[in-house]
N, C-alpha and C positions, 0 to 999 in steps of 0.2 A: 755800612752799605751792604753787608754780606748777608745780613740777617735777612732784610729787606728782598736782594735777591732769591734768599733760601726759602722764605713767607709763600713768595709767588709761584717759585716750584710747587713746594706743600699746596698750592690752592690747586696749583693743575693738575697736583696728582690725585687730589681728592675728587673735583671734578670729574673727574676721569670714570672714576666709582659710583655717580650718582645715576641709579635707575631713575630717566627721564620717561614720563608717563606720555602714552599713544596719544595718536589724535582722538580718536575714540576717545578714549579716557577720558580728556582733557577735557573733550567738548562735553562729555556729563556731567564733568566736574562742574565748570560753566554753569552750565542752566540748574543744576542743582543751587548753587551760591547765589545765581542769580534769583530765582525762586524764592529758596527762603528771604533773601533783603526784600524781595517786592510782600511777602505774607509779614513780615515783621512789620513792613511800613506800614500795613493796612490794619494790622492787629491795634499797634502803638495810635495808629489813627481814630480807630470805634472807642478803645482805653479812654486816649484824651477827650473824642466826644464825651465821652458818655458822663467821665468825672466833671468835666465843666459843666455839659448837662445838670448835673446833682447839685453842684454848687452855688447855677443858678435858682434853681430851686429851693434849695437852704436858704441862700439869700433874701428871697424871695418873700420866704414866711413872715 
């Protein structure tokens, strides 16, 4: 049980140490993260058109 005690100290004292980012910050962090998942979703979106697109066309012939 003492380890377990001693674990949880070591977290809060590390804790303690972590430079926690502004609101500022944070919030460009956000819309930045956000951003790229909304430009990947659309990128990955035109990709899969495009290759079904092709496929059906291959198909096709």
């Amino acid at each position: 049980m003492g380890n377990i005690g001693s674990f949880f100290k070591n977290v809060v004292s590390e804790m303690r140490k972590v430079s926690w980012p502004k609101r500022k910050e944070l919030t460009r962090y956000t819309i930045v993260v956000l951003a790229t998942c909304i430009f990947m979703a659309l990128f990955f979106t035109v990709v899969d058109a495009g290759i079904s697109k092709l496929f059906r066309w291959f198909i096709a012939l």
